[in-house]
VEXLOPA-870189 format. One record per residue (C-alpha): residue number from 1; chain; x, y, z. Coordinates in steps of 0.2 Angstrom, whole numbers. Example, Ala and Ser with C-alpha at 12.3 -4.5 7.8 and 13.67 -1.06 7.14 Angstrom:
# VEXLOPA-870189
@resi=1, chain=A, c1=62, c2=-22, c3=39
@resi=2, chain=A, c1=68, c2=-5, c3=36
# end
This chain:
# VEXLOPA-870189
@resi=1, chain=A, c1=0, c2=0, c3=0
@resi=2, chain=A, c1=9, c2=16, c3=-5
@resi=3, chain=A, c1=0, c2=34, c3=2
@resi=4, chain=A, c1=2, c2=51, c3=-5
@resi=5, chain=A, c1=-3, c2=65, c3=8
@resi=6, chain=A, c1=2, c2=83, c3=13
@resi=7, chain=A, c1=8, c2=87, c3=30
@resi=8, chain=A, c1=3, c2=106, c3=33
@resi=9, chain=A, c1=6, c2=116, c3=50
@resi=10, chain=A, c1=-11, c2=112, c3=55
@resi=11, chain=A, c1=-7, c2=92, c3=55
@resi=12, chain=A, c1=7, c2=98, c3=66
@resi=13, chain=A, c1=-4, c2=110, c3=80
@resi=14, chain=A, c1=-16, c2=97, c3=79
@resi=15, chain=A, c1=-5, c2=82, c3=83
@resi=16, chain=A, c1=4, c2=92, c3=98
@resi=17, chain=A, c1=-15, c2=97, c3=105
@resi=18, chain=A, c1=-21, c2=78, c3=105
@resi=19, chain=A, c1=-2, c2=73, c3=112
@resi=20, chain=A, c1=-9, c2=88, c3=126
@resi=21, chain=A, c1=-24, c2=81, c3=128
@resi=22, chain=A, c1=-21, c2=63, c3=131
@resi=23, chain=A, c1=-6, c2=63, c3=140
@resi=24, chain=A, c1=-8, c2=58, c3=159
@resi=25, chain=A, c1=7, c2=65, c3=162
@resi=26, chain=A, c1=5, c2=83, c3=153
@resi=27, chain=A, c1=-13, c2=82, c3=161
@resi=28, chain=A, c1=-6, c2=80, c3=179
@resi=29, chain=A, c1=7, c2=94, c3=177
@resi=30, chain=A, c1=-9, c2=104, c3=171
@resi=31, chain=A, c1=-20, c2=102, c3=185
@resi=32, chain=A, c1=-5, c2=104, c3=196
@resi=33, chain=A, c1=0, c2=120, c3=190
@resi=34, chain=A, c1=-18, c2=126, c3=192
@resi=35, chain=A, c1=-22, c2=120, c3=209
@resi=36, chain=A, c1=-5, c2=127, c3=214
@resi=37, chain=A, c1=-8, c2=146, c3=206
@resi=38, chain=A, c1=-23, c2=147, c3=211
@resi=39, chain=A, c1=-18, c2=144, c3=231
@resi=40, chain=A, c1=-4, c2=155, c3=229
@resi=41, chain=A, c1=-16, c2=170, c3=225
@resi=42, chain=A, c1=-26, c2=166, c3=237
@resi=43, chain=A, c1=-16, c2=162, c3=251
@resi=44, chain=A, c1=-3, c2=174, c3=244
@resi=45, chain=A, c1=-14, c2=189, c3=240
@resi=46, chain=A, c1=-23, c2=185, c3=258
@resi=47, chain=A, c1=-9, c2=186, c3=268
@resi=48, chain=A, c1=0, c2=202, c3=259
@resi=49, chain=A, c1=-17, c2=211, c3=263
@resi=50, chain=A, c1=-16, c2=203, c3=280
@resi=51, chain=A, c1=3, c2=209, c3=282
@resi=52, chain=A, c1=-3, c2=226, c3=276
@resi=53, chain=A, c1=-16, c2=229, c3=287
@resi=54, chain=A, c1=-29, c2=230, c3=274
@resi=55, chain=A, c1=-39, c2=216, c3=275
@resi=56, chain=A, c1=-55, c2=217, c3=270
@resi=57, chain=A, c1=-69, c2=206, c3=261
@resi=58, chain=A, c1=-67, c2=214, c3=247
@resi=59, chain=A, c1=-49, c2=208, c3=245
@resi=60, chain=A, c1=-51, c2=194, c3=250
@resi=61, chain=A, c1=-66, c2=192, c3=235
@resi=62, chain=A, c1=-55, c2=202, c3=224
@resi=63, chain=A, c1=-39, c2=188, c3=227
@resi=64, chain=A, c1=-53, c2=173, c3=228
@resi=65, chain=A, c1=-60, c2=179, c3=209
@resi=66, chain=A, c1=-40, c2=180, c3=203
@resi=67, chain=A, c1=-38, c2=162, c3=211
@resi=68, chain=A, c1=-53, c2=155, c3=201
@resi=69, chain=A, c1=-46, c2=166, c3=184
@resi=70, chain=A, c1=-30, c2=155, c3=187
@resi=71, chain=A, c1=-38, c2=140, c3=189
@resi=72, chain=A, c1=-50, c2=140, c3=173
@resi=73, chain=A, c1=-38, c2=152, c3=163
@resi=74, chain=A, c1=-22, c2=137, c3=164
@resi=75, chain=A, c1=-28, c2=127, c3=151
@resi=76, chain=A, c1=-32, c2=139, c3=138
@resi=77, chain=A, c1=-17, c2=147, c3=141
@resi=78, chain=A, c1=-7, c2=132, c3=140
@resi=79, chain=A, c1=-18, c2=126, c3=125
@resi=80, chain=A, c1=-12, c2=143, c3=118
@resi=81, chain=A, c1=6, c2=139, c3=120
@resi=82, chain=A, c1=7, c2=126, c3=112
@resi=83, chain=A, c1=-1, c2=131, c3=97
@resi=84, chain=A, c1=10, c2=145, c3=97
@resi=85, chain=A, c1=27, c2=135, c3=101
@resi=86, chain=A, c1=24, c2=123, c3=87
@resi=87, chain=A, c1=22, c2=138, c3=75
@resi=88, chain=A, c1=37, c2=143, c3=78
@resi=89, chain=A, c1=46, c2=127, c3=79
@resi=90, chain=A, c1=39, c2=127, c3=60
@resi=91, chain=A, c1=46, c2=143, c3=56
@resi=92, chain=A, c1=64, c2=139, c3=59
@resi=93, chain=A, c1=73, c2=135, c3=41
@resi=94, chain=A, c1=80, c2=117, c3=50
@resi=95, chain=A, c1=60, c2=111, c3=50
@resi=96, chain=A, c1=55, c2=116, c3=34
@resi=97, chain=A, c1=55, c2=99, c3=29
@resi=98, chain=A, c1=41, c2=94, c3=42
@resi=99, chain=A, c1=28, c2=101, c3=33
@resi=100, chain=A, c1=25, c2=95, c3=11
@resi=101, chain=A, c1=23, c2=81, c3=2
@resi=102, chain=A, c1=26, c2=62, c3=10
@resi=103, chain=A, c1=24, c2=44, c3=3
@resi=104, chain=A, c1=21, c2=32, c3=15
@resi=105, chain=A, c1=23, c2=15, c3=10
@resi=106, chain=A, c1=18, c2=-2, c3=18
@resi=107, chain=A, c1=27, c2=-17, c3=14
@resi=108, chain=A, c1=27, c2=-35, c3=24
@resi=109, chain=A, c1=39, c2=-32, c3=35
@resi=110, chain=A, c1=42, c2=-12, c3=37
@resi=111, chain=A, c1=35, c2=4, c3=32
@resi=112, chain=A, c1=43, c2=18, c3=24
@resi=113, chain=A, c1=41, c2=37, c3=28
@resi=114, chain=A, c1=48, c2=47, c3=11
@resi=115, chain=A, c1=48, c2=68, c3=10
@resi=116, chain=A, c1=59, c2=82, c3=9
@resi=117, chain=A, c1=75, c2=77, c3=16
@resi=118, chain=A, c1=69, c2=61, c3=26
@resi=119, chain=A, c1=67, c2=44, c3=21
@resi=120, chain=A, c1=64, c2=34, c3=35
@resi=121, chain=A, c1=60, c2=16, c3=37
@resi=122, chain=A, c1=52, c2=9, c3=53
@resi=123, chain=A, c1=49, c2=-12, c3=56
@resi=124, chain=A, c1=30, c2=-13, c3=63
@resi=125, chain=A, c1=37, c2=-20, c3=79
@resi=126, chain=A, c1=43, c2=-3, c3=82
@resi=127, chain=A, c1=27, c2=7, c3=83
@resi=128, chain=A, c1=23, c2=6, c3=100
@resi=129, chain=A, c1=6, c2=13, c3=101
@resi=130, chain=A, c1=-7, c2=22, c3=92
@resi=131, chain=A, c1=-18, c2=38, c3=93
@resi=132, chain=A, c1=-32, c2=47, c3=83
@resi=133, chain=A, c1=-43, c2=60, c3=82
@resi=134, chain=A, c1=-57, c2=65, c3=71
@resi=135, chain=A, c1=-43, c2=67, c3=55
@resi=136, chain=A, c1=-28, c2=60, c3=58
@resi=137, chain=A, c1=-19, c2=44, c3=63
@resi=138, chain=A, c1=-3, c2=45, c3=72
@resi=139, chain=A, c1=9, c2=33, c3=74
@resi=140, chain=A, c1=21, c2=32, c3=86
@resi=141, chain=A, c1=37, c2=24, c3=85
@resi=142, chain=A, c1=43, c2=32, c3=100
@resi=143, chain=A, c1=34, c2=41, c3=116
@resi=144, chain=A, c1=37, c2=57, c3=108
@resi=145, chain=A, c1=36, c2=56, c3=90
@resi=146, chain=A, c1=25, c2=50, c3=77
@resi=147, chain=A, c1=21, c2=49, c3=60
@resi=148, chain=A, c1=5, c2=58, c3=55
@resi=149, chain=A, c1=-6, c2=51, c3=43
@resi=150, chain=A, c1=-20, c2=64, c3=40
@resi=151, chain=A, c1=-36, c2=54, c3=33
@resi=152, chain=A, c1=-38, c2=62, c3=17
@resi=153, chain=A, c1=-22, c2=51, c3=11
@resi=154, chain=A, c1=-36, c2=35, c3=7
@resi=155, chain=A, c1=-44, c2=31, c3=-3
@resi=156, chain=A, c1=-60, c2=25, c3=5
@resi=157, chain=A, c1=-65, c2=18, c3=22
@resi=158, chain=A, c1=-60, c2=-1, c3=14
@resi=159, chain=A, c1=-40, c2=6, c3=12
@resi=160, chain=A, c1=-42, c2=16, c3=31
@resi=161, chain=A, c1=-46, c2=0, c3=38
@resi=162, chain=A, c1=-33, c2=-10, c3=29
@resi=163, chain=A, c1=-20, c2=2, c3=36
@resi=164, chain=A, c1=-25, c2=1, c3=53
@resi=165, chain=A, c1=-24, c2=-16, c3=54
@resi=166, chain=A, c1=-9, c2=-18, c3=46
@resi=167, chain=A, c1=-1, c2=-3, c3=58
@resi=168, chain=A, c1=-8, c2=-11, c3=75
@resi=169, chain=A, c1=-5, c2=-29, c3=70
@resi=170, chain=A, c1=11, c2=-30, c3=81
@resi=171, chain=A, c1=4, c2=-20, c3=96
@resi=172, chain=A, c1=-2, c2=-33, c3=108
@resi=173, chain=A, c1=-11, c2=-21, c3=120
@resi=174, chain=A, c1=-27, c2=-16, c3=115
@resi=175, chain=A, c1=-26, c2=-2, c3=124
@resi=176, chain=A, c1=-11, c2=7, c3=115
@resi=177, chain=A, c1=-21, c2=5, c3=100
@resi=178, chain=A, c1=-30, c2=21, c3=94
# end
């Protein structure tokens, strides 16, 4: 099965915001950070007014509505970093290659990864788990890295299907699979 697709910046954003969403260990650090911020204002804001004699309710409401503003405003924020660290990764000249035209081709034993400046091949037994959301597959062949293969590069659901199954057949854990 040979696959002609476009990778484009968005494939990329995308990829990075399902690897932020899905990962327990990103979303731990997440709900860390905002638990943490969100006491420190609190706490924080409450005690400077305290230290500075001028406690009041009002400060106290004032540091307790910043506290909630930290707690729901982390994820957004952080959603927003990394669409705009992944831009700029794709800006720099050594990534150019990234982004354009690939040819993914499956064979028995192995599947190549062709493009700009990269031909990779990878043994099935090296994907470790898959993922997917509503337009791409990504295979991973490391914890960090993966290829992406956007669904517009089949033919049909037949050829989607095929792929899959030919992708996973090495992962014995149903539950690394997408």
């Amino acid at each position: 099965m040979k696959l002609h697709y476009d990778i484009t910046k968005q494939d990329y954003i995308d990829f990075n915001l399902n690897y932020y969403t899905n990962n327990a260990v990103v979303q731990r650090s997440i709900l860390t950070t905002r638990i943490a911020s969100a006491v420190i204002v609190a706490l924080g804001g409450t005690a400077l007014m305290y230290w500075l004699k001028a406690l009041s309710v009002v400060s106290v409401v004032g540091y307790l509505a910043l506290a909630a503003v930290c707690f729901f405003g982390t994820p957004w924020y952080m959603k927003r970093k990394v669409v705009k660290n992944v831009e700029r990764i794709l800006q720099r000249a050594n990534n150019k290659q990234l982004c354009g035209p690939k040819t993914l081709t499956l064979r028995e034993n192995e599947f190549e990864l062709a493009g700009e400046n990269e031909d990779t091949t990878y043994q099935y037994e090296a994907v470790q788990r898959t993922a997917s959301d509503t337009g791409h597959y990504y295979i991973f062949v490391d914890e960090f890295s993966a290829v992406i293969v956007p669904f517009s590069a089949f033919a049909d659901e037949g050829q989607k299907r095929d792929f899959y199954e030919r992708i996973t057949a090495h992962i014995t854990d149903e539950a690394l699979k997408c």
